[in-house]
N, C-alpha and C positions, 0 to 999 in steps of 0.2 A: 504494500500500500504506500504511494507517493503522498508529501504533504508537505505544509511549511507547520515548526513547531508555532504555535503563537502565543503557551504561557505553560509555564510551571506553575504546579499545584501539589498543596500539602495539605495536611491535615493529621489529625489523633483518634488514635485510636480508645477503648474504654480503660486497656489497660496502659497507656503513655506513651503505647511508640510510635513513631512516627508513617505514615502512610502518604507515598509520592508518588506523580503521577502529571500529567501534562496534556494538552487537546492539542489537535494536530488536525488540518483543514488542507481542505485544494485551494489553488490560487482561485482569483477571480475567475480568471482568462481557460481554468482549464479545471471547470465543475461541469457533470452531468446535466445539467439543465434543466433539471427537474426539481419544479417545485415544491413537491409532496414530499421530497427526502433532504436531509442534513449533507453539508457537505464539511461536515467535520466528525469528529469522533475523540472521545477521549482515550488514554490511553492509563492502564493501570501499573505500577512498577512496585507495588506494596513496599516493603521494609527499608527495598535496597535504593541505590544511589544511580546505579547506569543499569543499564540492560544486559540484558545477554551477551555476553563477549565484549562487555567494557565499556560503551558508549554513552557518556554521561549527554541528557538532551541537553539543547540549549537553545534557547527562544531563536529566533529568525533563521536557525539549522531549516532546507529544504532537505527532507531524505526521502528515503524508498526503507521501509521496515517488513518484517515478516514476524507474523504474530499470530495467535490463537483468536478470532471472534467467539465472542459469547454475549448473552443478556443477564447482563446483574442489576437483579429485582428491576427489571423489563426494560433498562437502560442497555443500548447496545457499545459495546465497548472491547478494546484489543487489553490482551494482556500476556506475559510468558513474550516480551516482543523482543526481537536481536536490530540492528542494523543490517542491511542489506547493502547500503550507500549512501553516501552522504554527498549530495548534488550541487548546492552549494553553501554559502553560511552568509551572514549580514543582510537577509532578506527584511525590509521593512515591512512589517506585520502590518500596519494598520493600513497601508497600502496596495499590499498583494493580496491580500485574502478580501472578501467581504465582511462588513459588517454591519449587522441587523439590527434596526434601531426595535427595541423591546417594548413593541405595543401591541401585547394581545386583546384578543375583543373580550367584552364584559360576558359572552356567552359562558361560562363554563366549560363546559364541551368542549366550543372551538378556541376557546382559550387551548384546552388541553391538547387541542390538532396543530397547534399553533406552537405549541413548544416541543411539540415532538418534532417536529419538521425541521426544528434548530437544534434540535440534539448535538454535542459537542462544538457547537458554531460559536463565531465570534459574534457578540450581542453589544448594543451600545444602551444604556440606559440615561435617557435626557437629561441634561441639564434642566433645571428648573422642576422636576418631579418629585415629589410631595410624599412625605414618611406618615406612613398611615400604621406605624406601629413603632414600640419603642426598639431599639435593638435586645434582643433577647441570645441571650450563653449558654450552652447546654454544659456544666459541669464537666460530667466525664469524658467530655472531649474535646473541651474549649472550643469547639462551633458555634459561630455565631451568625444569625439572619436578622433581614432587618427587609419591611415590604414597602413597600413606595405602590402609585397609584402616576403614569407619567403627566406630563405637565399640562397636556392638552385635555385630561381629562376633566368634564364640565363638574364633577364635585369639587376640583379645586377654583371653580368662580364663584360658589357660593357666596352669600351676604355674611353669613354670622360663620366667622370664623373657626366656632367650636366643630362644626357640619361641614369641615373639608373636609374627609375621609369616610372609611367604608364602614355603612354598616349593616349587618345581616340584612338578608333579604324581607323580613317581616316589620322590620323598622319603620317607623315613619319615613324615616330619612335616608333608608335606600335610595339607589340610583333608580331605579323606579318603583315608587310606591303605589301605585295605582295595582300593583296585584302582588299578592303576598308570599309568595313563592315563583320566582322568576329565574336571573341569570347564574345564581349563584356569584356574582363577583369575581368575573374571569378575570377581569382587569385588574388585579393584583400583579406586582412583580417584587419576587423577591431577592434581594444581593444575601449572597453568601459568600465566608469569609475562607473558602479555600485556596481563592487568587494571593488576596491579600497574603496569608501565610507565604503561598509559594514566593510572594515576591521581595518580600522580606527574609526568608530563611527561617521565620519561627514561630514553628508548630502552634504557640501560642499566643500568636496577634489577633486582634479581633477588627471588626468592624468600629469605626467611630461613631463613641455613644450619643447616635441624635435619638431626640425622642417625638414622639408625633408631632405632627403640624412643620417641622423642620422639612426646610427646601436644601434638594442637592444643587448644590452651585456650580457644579464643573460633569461633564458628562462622567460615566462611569460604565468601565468596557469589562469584558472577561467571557470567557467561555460557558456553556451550558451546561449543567450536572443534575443529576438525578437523582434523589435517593429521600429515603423515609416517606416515600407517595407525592412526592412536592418535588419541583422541579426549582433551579436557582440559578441565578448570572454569580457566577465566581469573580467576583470584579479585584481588581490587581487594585486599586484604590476608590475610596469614595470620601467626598466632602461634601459638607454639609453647612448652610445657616440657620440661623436657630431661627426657629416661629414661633407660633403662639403658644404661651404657658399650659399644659391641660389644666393645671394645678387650678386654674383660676376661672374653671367653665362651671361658676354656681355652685361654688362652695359649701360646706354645711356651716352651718351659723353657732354662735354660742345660745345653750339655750336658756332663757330667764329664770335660774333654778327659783325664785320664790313661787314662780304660776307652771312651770312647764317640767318633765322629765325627759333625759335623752338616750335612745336606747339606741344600738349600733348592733352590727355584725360583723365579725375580720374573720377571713382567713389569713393567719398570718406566715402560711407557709413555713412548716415545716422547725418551727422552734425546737432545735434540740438543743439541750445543754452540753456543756462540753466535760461530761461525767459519764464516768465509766459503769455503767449502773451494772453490778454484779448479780441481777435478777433476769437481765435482758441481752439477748444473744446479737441483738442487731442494731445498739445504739452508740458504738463506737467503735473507729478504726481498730483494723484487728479482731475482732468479733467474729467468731465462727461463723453467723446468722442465725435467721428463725426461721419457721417452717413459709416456707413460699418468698422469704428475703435471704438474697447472699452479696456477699460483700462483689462492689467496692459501695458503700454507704455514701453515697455523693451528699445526701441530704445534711449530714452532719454537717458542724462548724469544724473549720482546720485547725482550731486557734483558740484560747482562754480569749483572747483578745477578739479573736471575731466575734465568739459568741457574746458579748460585752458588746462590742459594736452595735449587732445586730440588734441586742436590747437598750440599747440607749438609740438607735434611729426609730425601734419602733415607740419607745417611752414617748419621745418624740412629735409623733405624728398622733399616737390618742393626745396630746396634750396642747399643740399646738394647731392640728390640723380638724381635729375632732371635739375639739375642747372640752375634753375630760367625759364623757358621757356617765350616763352616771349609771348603767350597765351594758356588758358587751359580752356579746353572743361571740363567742370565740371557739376557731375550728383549727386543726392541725399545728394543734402545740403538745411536745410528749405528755406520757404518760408518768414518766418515772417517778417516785413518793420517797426516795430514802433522805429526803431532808426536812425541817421543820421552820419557821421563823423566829427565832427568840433575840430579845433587844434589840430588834430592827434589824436584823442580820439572817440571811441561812445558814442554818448549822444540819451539815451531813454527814450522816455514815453509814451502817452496812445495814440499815434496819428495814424493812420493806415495810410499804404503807405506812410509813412515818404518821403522817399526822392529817393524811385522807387528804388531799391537797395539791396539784401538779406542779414538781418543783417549777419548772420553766416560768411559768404563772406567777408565782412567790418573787421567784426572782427579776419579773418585769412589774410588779407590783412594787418588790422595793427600788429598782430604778428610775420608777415615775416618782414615787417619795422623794426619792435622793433629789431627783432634779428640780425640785421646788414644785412638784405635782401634789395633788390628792390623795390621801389615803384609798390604796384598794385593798381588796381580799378575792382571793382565787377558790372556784371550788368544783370538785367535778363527782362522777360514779363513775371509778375505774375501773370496774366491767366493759363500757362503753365504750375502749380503744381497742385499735385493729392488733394484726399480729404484727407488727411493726412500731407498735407502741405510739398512732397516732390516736388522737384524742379529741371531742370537741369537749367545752368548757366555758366557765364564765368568771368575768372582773367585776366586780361590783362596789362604786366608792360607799363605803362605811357609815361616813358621815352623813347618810340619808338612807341609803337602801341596806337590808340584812336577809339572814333566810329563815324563811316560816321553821318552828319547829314540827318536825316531821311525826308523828302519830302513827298506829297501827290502825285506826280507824280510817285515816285520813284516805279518801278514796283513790289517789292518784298514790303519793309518797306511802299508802302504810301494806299492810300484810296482804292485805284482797285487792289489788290495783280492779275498778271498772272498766276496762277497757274494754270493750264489744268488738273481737278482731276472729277473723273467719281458720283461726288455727292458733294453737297453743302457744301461750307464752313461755317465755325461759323462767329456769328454779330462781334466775335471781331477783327478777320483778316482784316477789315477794319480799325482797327488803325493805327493809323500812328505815329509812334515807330522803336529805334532800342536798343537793340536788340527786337525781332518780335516773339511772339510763334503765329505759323501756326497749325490749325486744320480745321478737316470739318467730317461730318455727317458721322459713320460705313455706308458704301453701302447693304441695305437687302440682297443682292446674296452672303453676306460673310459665307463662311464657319464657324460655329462657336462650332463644335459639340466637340472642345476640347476646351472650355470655351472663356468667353469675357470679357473685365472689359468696363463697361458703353455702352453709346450710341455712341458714338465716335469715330475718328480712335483709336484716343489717349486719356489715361487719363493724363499723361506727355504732352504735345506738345512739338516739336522740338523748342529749341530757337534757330531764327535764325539771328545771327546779320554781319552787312557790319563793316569791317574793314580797316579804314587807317594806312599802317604800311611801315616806313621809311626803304627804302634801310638799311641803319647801322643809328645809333645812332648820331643823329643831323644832319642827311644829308635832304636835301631839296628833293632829290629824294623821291619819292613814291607814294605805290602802294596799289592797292584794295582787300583783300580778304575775302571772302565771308566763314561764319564759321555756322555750324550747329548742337548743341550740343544737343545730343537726350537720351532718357531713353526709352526703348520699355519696352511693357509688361513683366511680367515675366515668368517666366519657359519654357524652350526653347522646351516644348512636351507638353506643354498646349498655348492654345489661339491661335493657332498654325496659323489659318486663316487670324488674325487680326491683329498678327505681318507680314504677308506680306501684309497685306494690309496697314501699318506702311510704311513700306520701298517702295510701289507704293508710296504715297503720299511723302516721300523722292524724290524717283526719279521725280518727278512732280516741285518738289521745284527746283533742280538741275537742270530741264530742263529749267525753266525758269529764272533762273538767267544764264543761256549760251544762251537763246533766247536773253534776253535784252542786255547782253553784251558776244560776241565769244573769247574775251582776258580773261575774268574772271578766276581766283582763285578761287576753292573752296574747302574746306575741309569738308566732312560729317564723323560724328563721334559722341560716346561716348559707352552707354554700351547698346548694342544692343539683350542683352539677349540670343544670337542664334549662333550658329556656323558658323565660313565662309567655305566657298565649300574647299573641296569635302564632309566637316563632316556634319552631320546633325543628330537631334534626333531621328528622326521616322524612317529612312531608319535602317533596318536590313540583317543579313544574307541571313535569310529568304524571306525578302521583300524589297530589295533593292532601291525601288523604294520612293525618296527624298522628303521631302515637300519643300527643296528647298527656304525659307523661306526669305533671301535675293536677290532673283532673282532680282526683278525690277532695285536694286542698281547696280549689275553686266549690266544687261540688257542695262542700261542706258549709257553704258561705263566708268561708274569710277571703280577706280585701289582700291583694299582692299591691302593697304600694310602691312597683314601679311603675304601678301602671296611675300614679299620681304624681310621682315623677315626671312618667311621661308628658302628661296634660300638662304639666308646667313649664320646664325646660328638655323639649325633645334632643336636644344633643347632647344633654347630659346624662339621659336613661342609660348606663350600660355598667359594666363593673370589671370586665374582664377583656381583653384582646388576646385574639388568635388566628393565626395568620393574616394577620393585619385587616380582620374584621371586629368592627366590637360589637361587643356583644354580654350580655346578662347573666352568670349564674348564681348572686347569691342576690337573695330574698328576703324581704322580711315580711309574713303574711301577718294578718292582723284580724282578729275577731270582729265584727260591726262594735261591737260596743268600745274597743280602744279606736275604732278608726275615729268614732264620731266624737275623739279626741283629738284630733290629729291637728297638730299645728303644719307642720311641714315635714318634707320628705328629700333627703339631700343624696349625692353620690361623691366621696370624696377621692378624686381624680390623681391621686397621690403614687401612684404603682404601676397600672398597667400601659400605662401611657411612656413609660420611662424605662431608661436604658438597664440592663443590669449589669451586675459587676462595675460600675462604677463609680466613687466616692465625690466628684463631682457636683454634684446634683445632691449634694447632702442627703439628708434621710428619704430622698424619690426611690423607689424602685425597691425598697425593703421589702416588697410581699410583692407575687404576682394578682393580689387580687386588690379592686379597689373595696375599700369600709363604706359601708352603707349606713346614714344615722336619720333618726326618724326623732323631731320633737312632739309629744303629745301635752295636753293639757293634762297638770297634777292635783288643782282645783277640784273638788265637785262643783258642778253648774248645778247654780240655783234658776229655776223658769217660773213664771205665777202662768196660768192659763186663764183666756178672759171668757166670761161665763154672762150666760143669761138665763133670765126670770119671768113667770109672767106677773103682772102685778096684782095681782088679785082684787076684790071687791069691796073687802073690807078685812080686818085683821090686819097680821103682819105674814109674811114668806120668806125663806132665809134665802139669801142669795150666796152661794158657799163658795167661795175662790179657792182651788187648788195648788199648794207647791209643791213644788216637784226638784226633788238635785238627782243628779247624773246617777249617781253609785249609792249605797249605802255609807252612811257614815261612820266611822268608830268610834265618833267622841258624841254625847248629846251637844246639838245647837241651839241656841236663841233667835229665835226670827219673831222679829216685831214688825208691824204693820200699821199703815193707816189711809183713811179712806179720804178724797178727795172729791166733791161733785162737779161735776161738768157742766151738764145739763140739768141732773138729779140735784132737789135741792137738801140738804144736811138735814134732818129734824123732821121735815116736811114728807119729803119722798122717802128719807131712807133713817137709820138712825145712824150719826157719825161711832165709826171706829177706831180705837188706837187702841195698841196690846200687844202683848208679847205672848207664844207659844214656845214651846220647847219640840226641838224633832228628834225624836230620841234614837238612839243609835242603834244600827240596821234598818231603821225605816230612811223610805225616798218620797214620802209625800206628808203634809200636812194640810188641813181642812182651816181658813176662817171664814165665817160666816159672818156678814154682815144681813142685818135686819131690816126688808123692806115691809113700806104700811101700805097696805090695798086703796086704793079710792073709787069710786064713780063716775072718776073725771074722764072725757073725752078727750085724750091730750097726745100727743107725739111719745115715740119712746125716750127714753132719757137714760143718761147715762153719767158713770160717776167712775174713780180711778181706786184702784190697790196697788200701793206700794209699800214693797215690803223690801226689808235690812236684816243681815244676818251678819254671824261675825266675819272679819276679815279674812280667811283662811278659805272659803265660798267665792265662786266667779260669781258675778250675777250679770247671767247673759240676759235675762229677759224678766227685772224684778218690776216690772208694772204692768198690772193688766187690768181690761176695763172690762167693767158690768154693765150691763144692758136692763133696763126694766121694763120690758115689754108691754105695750097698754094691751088693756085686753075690753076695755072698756066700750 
């Protein structure tokens, strides 16, 4: 096979050694002329440095090679290759060969016909095209990608800057939203960091860390390469100018802790400490593994110091970015317990289940402390981590929120959980605990033909805990809510059966904590792995037809507030980017009775939008996933309802004003009242009222009656005012209502 080399390429392999290799193209003047095929090809040299009998490549070398063809994972490609001859050398590549400026169409499909046909080719990627994701590193082998959208594409003339880039096809704010499963977002290009490598010498160069909304400044060229189902321009370099901050696309706000409470969800990927926990086979370098995990442990910290890093950017971002919430539904922080907290320090050693507690948690609890944060407390049911010791959990600041005491009556937390679920629960659902992970047996009728993990609904359980949480800060008011921090399986187009059968046994849990109490708060939430309606993984153009994957949750009547997100600021709805689509997996549903709380609903853009492996960018890019925070009202509302009468003929007829507050309350209240005439005159039409009732605790409504006198008059209706004052700790959304005296004369 003749060709000019036009770029060396490297890369790493899982276990660090190095992996070399180079494209190699026909000249212009002397390709097949066939459009449907590549006139390039990569070429594979694995460990070694030259070829067969010596020949080390070298960029603008024209040779003649003799090689083995093969398809590796469907990419066609030479390798085992020698020199045959070397024709000549100092050939100008960007001259001789072709090269293909990389605009495939937004179809998908012909996106995908579209880069096969450049298989091994030289590709030019435009100046001026637009990073519609942050640069992302794969650990174990220091690959890095990064996708761009090129420059002509009309997403980047948008108005509001947050909405240049891609977002799933069920978006508003696709490229075409008029139908909800369309092109799939062929128009994606992705640069991958094997050029780069090659053109530096080292294995571990990456791409430079732009983060979305960043424009490439200068074209950027490289060869075509194949591999993990995605195709990628291996560009020898790329630059970039910085664009618009994501950080700063509708921020979550501080919330008014005297009226309001702020609830969140992080996944904070993958918190492990950097402790050798002698209980667990797979949480530190060196680690034999555990069943279904074997080393190399990429997810660990390298470092005392990294892991210290890592908890001081994420300290960080709940305090600065989230401004402290004052609980957080927390997903994939370890499990490990062999430490405790005492004098504001952790103290560890070989004791398991120390003190029921995840150390990880402890120890970004006291990093928020240290840094002039809020006091937290961490607390989980270690049942509830996978075999790899990941865990969902929860923060909760002190100084206002605590956890109910757990009971064996208690329906949810005690010995007889109510849960109404169509197959048995596990021995340990009968603890009596809070916080609570709930699990029970995969039902056989589950669909499982896109994969399972164990026997189980879950290999995560939902941790579920009851929380006491004060009106505002020191007030004697308060209230109960019910919080349920979950981790579903992964890959939102695999296991696809068992993640709804996830979110039945959610909605199961939710019904029975609105069984045992109809005032109930609840919050269900974390990273649910899946998309909320209308987007879904399996539905296509073609086959439109949803796995629908969240149903039960919807079903059940809780509110998904992105989809209040949505209505507010649509370019902010999403939480997660993947292949330089964003897009939605974590959640926070909400019962009607917290929704009709709900102040606002934020996404904090702090992560997925941003580079990784970079320090740069200060505490950006600490988690793959963005935190989702939601402020509700902590008040109960007080409302009066405005009432009528007929007036009757003679006597008197009570006219009875009703109030009404939101929840039950814990404390008795004073509500005083008085009455006003409008129309109704004092004495005459009505009798004046001023007074105080008490509404005593657990009830939501109060009765005053004001006293109308009947006449024989032939007169208009008439009308007169109640207002009513309660003590300061009460909203009073709607404290004046009016009376009607209906003549009936």
């Amino acid at each position: 096979m003749r060709g000019v080399i036009t770029q060396l390429t490297l890369a790493r392999d899982s276990s660090g050694r190095d992996q070399r290799g180079f494209f190699l193209q026909s000249r212009a003047d002397a390709t097949d002329g066939d459009p449907t095929s590549s006139d390039g090809i990569f070429v594979f040299m694995g460990s070694f440095t030259s070829l067969i009998g010596g020949y080390v490549p070298t960029v603008g070398d024209e040779v003649v090679l003799r090689a083995r063809v093969s398809e590796y994972f469907t990419m066609t490609q030479l390798s085992s290759a020698s020199l045959v001859r070397r024709i000549v050398s100092g050939v100008d590549v960007d001259t001789a060969v072709a090269v293909t400026d990389a605009v495939p169409p937004a179809d998908l499909a012909a996106a995908g016909r579209f880069w096969e046909r450049h298989e091994g080719a030289r590709l030019r990627v435009r100046a001026g095209s637009g990073a519609v994701s942050g640069r992302d590193v794969f650990a174990s082998t220091a690959d890095a990608e990064l996708w761009v959208v090129d420059r002509d594409d009309p997403l980047l003339d948008r108005a509001d800057p947050y909405a240049r880039r891609v977002f799933r096809d069920a978006h508003p704010l696709d490229n075409d939203p008029t139908r909800g499963f369309d092109d799939g977002n062929g128009q994606r290009i992705m640069l991958g960091s094997m050029g780069v490598k090659g053109a530096t010498g080292d294995s571990g160069a990456l791409l430079p860390p732009a983060h979305t909304f960043d424009t490439l400044s200068a074209d950027a060229v490289g060869g075509l390469y194949y591999s993990f189902e995605k195709y990628g321009v291996q560009v020898e370099r790329a630059e970039f100018a910085a664009g618009t901050d994501p950080s700063t696309n509708h921020p979550p706000q501080p919330a008014n802790r005297s009226e309001e409470v702020a609830v969140a969800t992080y996944n904070v990927e993958n918190l492990y400490d950097f402790r050798d926990d002698p209980f667990d086979g797979c949480d530190f370098a060196g680690n034999a593994g555990c069943t279904g995990v074997s080393p190399p442990f990429d997810y660990v910290p390298g470092s005392e110091q990294e892991y210290r890093d890592q908890l001081a950017a994420l300290a960080d971002q709940i305090t600065t970015d989230l401004h402290s919430p004052d609980l957080i539904l927390v997903q994939e922080a370890e499990d490990q317990d062999i430490c405790a907290v005492a004098d504001g320090q952790l103290s560890c050693g070989s004791t398991n289940n120390t003190d029921g507690a995840p150390d990880s948690l402890q120890d970004l609890a006291l990093t928020i402390a240290a840094a002039g944060g809020p006091a937290y407390a961490a607390a989980y049911d270690r049942t509830g981590a996978d075999g790899r010791g990941i865990t969902a959990a929860f923060l909760y600041r002190t100084d206002r929120v605590s956890l109910a005491e757990a009971t064996a009556a208690d329906p949810l937390l005690g010995s007889a959980p109510t849960v109404q679920y169509r197959a048995p629960g596990l021995a340990s659902n009968a603890d009596v605990q809070n916080p609570k992970a709930l699990n029970a047996v995969l039902p056989a009728d589950v669909d499982t033909s896109t994969g399972r993990d164990g026997n189980n609904v879950f290999t995560r359980a939902p941790q579920l805990g009851k929380f006491t949480v004060a009106a505002a800060p020191g007030s004697a008011e308060r209230f109960t809510l019910w919080a349920a921090s979950n981790h579903y399986s992964s890959g939102p187009d695999s296991r696809v059966g068992q993640r709804r059968e996830q979110a039945a046994y959610g909605a199961a849990i939710v019904a029975a904590i609105e069984a045992a109490d109809p005032h109930a708060r609840v919050v269900y939430g974390g990273d649910l792995n899946v998309f909320p309606r209308p987007d879904d993984p399996i539905a296509t153009a073609d086959r439109p037809t949803p796995s629908d994957q969240l149903a039960p949750l919807y079903d059940a009547g809780l509110r998904n507030l992105w989809e209040d997100l949505l209505a507010d600021v649509p370019s902010s709805a999403y939480s997660y980017s993947f292949e330089g689509q964003a897009q939605t997996l974590d959640h926070l549903f909400v019962n009607e009775a917290l929704h009709r709380d709900l102040v606002q609903m934020r996404a904090a853009h702090i992560n997925a939008d941003w580079p990784a492996a970079h320090a740069g960018d200060g505490t950006r890019g600490s988690s793959d996933h963005d935190p989702q925070v939601a402020r509700f009202r902590s008040r109960a509302t007080l409302s009066v309802g405005d009432v009528t009468v007929a007036e009757g003929d003679k006597g008197t007829t009570p006219l009875t004003f009703t109030v009404t507050v939101s929840r039950p309350l814990s404390q008795p209240v004073l509500l005083c009242a008085a009455t006003i005439g409008l129309t109704a005159r004092s004495g005459q039409d009505y009798d004046p009222y001023v007074g105080c009732r008490t509404l005593a605790a657990g009830q939501t409504s109060l009765a005053f009656p004001v006293t109308v006198r009947g006449d024989r008059k032939a007169e208009p209706d008439e009308k007169l005012t109640l207002v009513v004052a309660g003590v300061p700790g009460l909203r009073l959304a709607d404290p004046i209502a009016t009376g009607t005296i209906s003549n009936d004369d």
